[in-house]
PDB file of N, CA, C, O and CB in Angstrom:
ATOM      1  N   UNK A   1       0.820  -1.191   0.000  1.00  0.00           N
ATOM      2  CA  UNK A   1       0.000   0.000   0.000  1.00  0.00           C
ATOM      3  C   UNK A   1       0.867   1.260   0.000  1.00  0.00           C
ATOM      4  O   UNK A   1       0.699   2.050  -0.928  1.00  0.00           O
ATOM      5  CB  UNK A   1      -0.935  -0.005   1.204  1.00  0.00           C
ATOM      6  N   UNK A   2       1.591   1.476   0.748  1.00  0.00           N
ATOM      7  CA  UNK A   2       2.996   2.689   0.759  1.00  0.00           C
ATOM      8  C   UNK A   2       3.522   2.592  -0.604  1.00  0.00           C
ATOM      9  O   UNK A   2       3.395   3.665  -1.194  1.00  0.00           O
ATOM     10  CB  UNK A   2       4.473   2.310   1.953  1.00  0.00           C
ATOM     11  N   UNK A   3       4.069   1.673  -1.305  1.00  0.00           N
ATOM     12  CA  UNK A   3       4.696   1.471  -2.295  1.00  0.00           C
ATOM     13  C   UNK A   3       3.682   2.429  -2.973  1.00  0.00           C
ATOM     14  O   UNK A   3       3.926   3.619  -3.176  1.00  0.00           O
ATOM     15  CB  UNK A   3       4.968   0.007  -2.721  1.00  0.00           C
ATOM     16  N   UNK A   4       2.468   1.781  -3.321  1.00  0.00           N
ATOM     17  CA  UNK A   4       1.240   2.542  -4.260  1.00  0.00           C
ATOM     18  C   UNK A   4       0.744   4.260  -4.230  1.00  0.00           C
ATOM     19  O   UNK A   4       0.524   5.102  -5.101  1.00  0.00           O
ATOM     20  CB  UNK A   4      -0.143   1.752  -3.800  1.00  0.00           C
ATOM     21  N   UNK A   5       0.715   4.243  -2.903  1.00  0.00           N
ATOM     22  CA  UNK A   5       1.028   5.786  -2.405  1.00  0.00           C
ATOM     23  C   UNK A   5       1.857   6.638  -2.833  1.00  0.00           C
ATOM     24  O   UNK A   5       1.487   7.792  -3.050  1.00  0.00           O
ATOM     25  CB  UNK A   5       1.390   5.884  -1.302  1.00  0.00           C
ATOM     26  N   UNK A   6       3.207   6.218  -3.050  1.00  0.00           N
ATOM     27  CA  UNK A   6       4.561   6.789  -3.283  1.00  0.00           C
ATOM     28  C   UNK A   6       4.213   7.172  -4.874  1.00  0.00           C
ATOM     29  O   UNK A   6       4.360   8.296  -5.355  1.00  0.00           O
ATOM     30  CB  UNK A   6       5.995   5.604  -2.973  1.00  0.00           C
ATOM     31  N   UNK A   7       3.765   6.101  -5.521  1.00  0.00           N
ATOM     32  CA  UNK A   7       3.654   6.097  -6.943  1.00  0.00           C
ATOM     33  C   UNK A   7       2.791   7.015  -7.227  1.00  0.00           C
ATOM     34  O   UNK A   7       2.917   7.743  -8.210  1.00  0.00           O
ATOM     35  CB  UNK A   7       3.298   4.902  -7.537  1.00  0.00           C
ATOM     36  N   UNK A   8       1.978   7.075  -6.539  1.00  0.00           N
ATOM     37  CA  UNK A   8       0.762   8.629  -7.044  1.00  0.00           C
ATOM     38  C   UNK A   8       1.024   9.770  -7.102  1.00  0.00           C
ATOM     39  O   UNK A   8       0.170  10.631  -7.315  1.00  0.00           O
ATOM     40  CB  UNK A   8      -0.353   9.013  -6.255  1.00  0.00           C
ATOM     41  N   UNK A   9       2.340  10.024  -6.914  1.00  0.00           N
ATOM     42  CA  UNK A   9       2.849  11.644  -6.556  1.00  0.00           C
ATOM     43  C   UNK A   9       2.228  12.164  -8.162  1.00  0.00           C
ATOM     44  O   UNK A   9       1.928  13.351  -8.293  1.00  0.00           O
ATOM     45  CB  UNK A   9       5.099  11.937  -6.224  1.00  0.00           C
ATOM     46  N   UNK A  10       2.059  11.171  -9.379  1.00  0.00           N
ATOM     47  CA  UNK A  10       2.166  11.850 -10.188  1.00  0.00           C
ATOM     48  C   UNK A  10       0.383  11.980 -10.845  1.00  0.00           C
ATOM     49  O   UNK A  10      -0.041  12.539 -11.857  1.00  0.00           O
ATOM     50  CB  UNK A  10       3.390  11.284 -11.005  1.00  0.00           C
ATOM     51  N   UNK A  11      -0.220  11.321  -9.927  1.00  0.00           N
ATOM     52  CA  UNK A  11      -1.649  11.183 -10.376  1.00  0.00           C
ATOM     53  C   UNK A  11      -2.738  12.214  -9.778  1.00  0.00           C
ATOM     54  O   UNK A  11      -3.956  12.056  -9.863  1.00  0.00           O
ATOM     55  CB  UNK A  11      -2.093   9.765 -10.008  1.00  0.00           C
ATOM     56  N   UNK A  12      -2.111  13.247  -9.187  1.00  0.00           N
ATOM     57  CA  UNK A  12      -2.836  14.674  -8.347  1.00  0.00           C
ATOM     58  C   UNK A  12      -3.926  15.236  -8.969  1.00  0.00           C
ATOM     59  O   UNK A  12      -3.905  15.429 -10.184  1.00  0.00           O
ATOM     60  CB  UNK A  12      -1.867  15.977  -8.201  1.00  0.00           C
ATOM     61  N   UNK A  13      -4.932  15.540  -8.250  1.00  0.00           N
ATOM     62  CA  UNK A  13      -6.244  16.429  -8.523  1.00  0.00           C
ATOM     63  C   UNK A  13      -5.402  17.466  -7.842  1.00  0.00           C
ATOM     64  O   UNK A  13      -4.766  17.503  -6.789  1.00  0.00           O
ATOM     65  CB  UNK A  13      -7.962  15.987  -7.816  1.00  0.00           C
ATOM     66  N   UNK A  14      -5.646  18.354  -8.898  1.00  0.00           N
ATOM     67  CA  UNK A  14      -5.609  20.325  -8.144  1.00  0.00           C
ATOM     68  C   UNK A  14      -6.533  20.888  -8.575  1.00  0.00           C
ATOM     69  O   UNK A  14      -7.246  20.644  -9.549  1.00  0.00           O
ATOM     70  CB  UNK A  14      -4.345  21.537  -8.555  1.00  0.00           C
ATOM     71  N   UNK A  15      -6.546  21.775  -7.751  1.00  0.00           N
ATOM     72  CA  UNK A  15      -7.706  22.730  -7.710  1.00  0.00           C
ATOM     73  C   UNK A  15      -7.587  24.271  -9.363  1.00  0.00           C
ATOM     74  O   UNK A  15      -7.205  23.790 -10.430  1.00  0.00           O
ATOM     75  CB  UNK A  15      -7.473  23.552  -5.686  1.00  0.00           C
ATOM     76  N   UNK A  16      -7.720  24.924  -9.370  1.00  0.00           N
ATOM     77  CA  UNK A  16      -7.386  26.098 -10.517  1.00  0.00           C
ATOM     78  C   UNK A  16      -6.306  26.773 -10.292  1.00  0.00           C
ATOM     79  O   UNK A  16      -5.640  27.239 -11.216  1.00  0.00           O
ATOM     80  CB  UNK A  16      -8.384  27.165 -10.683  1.00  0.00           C
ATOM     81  N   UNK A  17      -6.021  26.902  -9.148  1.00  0.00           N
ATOM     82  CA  UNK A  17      -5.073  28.105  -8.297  1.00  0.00           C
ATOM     83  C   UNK A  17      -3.512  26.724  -8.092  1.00  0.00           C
ATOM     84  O   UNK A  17      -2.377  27.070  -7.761  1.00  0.00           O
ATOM     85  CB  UNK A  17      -6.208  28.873  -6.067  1.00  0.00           C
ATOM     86  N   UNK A  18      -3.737  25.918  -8.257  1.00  0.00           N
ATOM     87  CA  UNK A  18      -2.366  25.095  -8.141  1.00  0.00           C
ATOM     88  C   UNK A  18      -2.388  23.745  -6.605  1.00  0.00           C
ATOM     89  O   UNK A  18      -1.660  22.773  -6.407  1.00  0.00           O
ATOM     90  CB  UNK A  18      -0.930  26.585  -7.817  1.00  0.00           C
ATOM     91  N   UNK A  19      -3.459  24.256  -5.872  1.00  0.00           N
ATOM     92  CA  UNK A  19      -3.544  23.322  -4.915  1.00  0.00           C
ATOM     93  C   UNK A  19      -3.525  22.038  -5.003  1.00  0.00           C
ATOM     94  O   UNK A  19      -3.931  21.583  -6.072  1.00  0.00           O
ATOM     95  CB  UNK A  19      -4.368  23.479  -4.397  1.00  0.00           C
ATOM     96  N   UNK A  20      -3.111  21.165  -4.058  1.00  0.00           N
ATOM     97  CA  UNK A  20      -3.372  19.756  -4.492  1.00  0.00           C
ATOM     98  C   UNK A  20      -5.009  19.469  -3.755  1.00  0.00           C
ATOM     99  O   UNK A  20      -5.131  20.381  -2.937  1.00  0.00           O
ATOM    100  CB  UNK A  20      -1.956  18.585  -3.837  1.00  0.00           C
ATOM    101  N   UNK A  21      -6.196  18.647  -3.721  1.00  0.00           N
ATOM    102  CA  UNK A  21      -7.111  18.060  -3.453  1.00  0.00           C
ATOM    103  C   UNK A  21      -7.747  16.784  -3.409  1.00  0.00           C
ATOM    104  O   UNK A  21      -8.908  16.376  -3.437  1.00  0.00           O
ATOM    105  CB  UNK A  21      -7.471  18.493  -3.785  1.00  0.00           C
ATOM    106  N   UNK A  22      -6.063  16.054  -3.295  1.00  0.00           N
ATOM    107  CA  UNK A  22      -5.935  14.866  -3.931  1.00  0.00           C
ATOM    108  C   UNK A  22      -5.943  13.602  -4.474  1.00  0.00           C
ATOM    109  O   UNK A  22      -5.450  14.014  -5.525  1.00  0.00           O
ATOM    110  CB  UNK A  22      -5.766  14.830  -3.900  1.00  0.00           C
ATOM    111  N   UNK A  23      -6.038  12.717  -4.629  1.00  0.00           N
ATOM    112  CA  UNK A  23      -5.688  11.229  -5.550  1.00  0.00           C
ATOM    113  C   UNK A  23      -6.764  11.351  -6.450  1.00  0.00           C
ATOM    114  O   UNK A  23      -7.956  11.527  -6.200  1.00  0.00           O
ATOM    115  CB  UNK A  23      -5.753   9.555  -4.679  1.00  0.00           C
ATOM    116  N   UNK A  24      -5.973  11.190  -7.933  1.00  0.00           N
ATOM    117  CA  UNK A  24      -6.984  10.910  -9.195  1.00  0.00           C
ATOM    118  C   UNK A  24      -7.323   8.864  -8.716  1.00  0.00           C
ATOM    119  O   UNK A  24      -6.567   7.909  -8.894  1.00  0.00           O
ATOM    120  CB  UNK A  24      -5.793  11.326 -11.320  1.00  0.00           C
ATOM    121  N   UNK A  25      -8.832   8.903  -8.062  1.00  0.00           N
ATOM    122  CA  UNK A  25      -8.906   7.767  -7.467  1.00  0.00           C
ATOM    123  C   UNK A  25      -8.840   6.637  -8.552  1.00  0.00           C
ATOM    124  O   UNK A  25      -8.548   5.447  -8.427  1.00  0.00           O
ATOM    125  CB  UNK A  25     -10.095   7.758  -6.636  1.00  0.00           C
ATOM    126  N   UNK A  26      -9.193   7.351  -9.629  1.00  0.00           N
ATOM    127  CA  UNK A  26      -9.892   6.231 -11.353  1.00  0.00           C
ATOM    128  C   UNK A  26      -7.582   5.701 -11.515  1.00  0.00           C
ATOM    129  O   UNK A  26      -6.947   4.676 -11.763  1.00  0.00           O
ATOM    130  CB  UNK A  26     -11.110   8.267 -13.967  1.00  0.00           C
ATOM    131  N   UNK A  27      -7.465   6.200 -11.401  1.00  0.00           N
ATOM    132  CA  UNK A  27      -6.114   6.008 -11.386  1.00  0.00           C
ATOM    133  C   UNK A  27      -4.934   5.263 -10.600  1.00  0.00           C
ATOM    134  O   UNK A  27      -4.007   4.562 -11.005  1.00  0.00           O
ATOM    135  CB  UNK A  27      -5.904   6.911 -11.348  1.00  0.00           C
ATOM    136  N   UNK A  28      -5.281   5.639  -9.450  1.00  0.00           N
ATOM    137  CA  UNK A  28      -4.960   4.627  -8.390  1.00  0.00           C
ATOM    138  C   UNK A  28      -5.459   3.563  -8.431  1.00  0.00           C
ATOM    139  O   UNK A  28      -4.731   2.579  -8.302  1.00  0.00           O
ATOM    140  CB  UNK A  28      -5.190   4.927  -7.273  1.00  0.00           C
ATOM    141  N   UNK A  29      -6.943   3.399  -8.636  1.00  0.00           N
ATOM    142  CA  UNK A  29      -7.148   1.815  -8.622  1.00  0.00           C
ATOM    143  C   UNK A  29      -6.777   0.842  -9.818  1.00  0.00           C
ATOM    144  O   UNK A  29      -6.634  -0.376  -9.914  1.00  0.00           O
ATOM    145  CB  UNK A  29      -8.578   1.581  -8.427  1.00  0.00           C
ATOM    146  N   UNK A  30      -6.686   1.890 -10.662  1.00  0.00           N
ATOM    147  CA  UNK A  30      -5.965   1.339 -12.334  1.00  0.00           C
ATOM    148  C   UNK A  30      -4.399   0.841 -11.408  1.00  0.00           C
ATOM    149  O   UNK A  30      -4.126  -0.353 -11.283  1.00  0.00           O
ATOM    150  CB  UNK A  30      -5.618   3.211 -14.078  1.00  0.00           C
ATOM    151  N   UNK A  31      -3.826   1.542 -11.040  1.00  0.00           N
ATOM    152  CA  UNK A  31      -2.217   1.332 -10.663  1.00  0.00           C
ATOM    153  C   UNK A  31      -2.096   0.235  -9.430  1.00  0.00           C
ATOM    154  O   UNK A  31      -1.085  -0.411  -9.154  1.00  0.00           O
ATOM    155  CB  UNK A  31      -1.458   2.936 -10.101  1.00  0.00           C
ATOM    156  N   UNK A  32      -3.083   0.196  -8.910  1.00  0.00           N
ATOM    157  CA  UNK A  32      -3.040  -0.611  -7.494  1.00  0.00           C
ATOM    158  C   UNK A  32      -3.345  -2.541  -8.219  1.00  0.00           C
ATOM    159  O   UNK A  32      -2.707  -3.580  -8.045  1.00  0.00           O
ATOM    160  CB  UNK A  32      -4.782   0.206  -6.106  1.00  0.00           C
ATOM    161  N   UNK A  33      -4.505  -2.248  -8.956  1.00  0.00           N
ATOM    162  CA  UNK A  33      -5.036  -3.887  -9.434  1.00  0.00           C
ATOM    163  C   UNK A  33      -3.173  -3.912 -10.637  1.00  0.00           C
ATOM    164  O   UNK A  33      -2.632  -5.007 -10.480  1.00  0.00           O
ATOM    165  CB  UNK A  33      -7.486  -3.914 -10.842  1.00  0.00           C
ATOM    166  N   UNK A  34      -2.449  -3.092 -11.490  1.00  0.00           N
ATOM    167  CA  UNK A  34      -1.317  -3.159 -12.051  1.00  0.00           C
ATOM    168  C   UNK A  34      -0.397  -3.820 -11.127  1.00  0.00           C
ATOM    169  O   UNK A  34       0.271  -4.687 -11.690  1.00  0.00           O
ATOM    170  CB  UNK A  34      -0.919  -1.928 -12.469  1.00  0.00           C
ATOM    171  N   UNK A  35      -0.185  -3.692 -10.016  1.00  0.00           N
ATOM    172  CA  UNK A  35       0.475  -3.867  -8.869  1.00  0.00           C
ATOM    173  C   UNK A  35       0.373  -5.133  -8.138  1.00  0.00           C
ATOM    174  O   UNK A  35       1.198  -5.663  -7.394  1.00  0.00           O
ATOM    175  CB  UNK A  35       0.133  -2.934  -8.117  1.00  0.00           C
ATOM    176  N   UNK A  36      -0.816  -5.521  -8.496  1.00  0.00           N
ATOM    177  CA  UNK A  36      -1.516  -6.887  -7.444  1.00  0.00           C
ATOM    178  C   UNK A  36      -1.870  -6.187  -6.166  1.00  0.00           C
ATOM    179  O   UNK A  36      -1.710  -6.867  -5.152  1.00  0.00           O
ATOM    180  CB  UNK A  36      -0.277  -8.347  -6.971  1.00  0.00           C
ATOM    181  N   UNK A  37      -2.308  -4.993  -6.013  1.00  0.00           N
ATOM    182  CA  UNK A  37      -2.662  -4.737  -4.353  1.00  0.00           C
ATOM    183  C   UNK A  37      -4.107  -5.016  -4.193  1.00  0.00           C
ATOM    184  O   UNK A  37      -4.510  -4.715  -5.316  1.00  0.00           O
ATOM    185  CB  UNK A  37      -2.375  -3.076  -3.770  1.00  0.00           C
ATOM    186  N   UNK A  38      -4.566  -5.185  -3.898  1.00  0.00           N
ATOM    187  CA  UNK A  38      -5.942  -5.932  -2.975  1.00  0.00           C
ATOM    188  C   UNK A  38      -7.182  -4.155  -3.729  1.00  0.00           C
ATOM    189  O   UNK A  38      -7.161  -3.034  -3.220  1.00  0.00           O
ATOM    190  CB  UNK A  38      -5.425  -6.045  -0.079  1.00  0.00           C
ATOM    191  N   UNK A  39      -7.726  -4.432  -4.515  1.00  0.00           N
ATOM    192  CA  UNK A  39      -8.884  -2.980  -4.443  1.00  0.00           C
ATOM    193  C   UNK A  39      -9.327  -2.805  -2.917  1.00  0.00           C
ATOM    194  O   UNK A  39      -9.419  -1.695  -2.393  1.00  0.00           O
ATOM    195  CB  UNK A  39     -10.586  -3.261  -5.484  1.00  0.00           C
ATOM    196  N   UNK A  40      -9.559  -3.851  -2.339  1.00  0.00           N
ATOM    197  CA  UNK A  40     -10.446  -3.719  -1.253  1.00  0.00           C
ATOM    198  C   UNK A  40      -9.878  -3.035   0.191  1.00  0.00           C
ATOM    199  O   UNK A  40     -10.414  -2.635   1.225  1.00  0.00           O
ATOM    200  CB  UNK A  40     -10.935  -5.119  -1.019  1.00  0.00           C
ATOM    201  N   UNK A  41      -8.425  -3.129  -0.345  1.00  0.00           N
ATOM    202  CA  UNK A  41      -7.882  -2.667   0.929  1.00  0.00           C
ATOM    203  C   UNK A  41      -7.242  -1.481  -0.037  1.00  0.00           C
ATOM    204  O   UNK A  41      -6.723  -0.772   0.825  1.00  0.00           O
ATOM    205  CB  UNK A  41      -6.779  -3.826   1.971  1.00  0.00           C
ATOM    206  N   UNK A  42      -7.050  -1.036  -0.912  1.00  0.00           N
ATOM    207  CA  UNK A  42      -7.215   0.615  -1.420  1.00  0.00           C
ATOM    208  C   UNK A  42      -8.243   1.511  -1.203  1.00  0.00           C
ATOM    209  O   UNK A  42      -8.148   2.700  -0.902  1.00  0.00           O
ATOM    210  CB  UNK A  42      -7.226   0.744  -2.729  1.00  0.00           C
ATOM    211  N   UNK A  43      -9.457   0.694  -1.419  1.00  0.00           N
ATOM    212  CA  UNK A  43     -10.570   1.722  -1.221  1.00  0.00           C
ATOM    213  C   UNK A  43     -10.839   1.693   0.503  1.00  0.00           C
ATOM    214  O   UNK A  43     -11.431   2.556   1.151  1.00  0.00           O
ATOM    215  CB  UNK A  43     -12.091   1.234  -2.220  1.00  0.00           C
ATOM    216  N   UNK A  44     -10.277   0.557   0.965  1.00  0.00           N
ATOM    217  CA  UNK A  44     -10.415   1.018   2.786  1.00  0.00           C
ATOM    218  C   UNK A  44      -9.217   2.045   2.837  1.00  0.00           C
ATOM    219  O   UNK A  44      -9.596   3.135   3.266  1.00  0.00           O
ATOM    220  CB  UNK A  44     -10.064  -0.550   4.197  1.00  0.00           C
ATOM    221  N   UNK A  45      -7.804   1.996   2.500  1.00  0.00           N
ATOM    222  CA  UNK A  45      -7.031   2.537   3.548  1.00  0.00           C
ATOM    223  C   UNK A  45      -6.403   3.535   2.734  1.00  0.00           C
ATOM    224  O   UNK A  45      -5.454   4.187   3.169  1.00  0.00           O
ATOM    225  CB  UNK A  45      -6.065   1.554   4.331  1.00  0.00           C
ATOM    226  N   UNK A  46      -6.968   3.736   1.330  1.00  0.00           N
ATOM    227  CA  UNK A  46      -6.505   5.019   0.664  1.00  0.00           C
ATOM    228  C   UNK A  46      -6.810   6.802   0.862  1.00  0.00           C
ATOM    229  O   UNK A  46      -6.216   7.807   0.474  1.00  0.00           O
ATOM    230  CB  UNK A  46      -6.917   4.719  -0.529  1.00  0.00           C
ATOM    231  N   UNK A  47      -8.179   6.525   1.756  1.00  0.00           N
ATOM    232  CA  UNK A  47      -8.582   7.708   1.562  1.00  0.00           C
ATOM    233  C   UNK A  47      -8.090   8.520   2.895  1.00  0.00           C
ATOM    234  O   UNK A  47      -8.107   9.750   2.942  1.00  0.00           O
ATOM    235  CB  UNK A  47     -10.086   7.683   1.261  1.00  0.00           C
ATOM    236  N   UNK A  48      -7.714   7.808   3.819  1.00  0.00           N
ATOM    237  CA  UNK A  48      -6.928   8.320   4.730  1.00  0.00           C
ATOM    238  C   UNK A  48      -5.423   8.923   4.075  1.00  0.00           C
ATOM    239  O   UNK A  48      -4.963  10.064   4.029  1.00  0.00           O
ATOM    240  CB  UNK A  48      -6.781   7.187   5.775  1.00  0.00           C
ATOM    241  N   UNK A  49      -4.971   7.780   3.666  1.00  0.00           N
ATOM    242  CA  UNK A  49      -3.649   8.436   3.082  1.00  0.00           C
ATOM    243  C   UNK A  49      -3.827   9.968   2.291  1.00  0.00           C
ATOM    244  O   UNK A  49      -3.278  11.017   2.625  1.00  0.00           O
ATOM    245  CB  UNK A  49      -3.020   7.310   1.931  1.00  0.00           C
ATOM    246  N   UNK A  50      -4.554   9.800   1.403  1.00  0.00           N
ATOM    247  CA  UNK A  50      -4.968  11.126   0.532  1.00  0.00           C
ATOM    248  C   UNK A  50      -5.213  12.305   1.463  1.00  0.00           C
ATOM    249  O   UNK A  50      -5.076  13.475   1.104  1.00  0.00           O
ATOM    250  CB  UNK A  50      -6.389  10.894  -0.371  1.00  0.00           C
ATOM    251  N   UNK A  51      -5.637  11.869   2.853  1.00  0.00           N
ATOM    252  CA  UNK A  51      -6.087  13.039   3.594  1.00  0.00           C
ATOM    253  C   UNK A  51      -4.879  13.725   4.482  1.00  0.00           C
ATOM    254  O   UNK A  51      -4.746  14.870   4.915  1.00  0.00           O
ATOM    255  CB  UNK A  51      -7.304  12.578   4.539  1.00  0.00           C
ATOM    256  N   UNK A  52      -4.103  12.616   4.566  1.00  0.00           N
ATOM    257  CA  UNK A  52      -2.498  13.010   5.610  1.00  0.00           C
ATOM    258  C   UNK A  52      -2.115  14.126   4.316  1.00  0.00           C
ATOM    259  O   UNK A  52      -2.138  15.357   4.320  1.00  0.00           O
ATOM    260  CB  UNK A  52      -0.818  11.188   5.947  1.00  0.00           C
ATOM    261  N   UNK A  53      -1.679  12.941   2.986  1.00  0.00           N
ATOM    262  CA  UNK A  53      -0.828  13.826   2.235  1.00  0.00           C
ATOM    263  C   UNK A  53      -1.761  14.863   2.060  1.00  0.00           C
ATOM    264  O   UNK A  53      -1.121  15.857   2.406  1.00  0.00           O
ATOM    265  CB  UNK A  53      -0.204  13.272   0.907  1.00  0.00           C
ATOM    266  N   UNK A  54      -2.839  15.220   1.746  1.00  0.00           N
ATOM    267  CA  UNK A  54      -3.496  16.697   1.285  1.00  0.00           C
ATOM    268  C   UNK A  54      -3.126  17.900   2.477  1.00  0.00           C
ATOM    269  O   UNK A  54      -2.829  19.053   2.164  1.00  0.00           O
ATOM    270  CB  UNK A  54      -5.418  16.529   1.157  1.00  0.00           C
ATOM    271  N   UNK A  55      -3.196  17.446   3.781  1.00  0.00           N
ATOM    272  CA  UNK A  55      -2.950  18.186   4.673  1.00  0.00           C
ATOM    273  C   UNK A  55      -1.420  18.681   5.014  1.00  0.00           C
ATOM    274  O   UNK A  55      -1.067  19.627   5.718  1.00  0.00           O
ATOM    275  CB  UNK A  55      -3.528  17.592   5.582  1.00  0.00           C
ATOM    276  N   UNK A  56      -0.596  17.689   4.251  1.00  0.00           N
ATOM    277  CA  UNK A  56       0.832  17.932   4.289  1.00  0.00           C
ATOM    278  C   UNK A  56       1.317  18.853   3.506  1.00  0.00           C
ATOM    279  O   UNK A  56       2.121  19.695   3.904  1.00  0.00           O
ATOM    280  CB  UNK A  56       1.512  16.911   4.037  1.00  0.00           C
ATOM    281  N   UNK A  57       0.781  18.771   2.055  1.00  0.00           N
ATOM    282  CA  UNK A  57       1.016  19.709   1.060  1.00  0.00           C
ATOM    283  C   UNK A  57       0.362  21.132   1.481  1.00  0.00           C
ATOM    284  O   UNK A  57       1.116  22.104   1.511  1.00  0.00           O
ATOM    285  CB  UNK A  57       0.447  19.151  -0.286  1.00  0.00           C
ATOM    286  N   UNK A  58      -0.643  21.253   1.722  1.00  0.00           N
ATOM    287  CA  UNK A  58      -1.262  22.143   1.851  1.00  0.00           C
ATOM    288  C   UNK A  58      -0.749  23.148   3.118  1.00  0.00           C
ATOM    289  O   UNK A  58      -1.148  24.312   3.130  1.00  0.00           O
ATOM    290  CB  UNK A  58      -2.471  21.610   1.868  1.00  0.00           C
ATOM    291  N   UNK A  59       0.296  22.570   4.353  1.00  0.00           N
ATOM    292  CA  UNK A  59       0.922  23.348   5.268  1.00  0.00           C
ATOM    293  C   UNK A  59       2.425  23.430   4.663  1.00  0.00           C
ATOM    294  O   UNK A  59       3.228  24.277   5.053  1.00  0.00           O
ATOM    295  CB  UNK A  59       0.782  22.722   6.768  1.00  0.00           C
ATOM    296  N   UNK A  60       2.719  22.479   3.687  1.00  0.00           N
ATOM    297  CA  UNK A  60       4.221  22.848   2.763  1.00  0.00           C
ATOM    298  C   UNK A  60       4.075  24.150   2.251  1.00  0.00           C
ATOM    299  O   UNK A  60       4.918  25.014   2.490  1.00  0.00           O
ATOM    300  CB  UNK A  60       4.563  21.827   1.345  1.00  0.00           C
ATOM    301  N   UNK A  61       2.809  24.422   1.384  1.00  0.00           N
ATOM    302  CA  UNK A  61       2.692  25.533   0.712  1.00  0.00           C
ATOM    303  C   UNK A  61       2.392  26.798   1.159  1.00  0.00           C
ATOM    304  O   UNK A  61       2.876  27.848   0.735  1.00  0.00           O
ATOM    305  CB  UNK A  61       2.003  25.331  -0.019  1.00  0.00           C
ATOM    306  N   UNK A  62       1.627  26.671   1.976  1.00  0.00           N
ATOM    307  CA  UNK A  62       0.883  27.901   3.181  1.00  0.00           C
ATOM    308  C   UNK A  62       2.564  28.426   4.019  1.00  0.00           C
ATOM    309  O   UNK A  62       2.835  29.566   4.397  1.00  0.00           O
ATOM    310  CB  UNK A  62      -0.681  26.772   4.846  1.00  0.00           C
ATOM    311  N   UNK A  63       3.618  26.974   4.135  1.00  0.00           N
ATOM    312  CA  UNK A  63       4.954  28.044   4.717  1.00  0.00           C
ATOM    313  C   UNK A  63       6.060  28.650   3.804  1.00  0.00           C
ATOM    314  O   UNK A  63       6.904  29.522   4.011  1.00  0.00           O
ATOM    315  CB  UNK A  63       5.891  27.236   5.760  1.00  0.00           C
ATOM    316  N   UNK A  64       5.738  27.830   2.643  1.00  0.00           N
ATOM    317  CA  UNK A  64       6.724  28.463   1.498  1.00  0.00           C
ATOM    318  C   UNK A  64       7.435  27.408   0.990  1.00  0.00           C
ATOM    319  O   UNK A  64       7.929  27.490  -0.134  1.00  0.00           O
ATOM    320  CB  UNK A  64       7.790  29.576   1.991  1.00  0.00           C
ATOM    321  N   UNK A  65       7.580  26.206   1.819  1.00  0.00           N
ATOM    322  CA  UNK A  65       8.415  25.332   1.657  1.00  0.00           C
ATOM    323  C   UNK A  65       8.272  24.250   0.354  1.00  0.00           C
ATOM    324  O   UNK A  65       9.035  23.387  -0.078  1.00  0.00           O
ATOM    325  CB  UNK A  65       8.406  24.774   2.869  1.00  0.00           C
ATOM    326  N   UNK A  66       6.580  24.831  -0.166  1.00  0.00           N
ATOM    327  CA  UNK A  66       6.580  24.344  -1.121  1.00  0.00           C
ATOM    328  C   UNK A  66       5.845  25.094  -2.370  1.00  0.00           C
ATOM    329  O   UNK A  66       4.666  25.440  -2.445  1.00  0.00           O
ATOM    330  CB  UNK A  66       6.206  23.252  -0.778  1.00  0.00           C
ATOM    331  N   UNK A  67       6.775  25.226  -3.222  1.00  0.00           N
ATOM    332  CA  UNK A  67       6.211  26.073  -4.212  1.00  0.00           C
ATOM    333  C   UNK A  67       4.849  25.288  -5.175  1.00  0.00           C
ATOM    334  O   UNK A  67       4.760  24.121  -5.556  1.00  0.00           O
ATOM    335  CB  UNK A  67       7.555  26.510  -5.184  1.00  0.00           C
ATOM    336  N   UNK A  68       3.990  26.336  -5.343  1.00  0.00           N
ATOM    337  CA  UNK A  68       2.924  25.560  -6.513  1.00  0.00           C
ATOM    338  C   UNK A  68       3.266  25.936  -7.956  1.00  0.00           C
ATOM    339  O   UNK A  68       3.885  26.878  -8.449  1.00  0.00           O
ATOM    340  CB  UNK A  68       1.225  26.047  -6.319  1.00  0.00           C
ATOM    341  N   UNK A  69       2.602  24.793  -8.489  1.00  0.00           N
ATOM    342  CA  UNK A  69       3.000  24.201  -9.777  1.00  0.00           C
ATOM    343  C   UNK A  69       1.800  24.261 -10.862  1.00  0.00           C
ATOM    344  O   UNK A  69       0.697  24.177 -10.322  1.00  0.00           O
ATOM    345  CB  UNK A  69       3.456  22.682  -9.522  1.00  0.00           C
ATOM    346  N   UNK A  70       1.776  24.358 -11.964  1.00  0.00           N
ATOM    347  CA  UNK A  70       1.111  23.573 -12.634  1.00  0.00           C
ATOM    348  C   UNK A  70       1.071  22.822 -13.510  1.00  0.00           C
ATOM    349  O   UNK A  70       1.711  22.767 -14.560  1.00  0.00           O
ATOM    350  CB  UNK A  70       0.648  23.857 -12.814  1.00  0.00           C
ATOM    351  N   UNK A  71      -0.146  21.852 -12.858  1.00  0.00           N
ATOM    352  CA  UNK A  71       0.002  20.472 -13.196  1.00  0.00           C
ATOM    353  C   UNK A  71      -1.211  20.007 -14.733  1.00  0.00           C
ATOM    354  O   UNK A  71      -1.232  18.860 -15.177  1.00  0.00           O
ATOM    355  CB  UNK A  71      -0.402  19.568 -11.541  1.00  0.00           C
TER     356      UNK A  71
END
């Protein structure tokens, strides 16, 4: 599941302004069944993850530490 996580850096929902809001989910589960990871335990324990990292990015950017992009 971490492994699969790691891999999504590149599959981001943003918002207009550059925010992340994140996991393109149609995508992850494309990459997760690619992977052999279980759907059932993506759609349990993914949406937490999406919520750490959204909250991580979102205090990266609010201190500067992370510049926005577009994606």
């Amino acid at each position: 599941m971490w492994d699969l996580a790691q891999r999504l850096d590149g599959q981001l929902r943003t918002a207009p302004m550059g925010g992340v809001i994140g996991f393109d989910m149609t995508a992850a589960l494309a990459m997760a069944r690619a992977l052999g990871v279980a759907e059932a335990a993506v759609a349990e324990l993914l949406p937490a993850v999406e919520a750490a990292m959204v909250r991580k990015v979102a205090e990266q950017m609010a201190s500067g530490s992370l510049e926005r992009r577009d994606v």
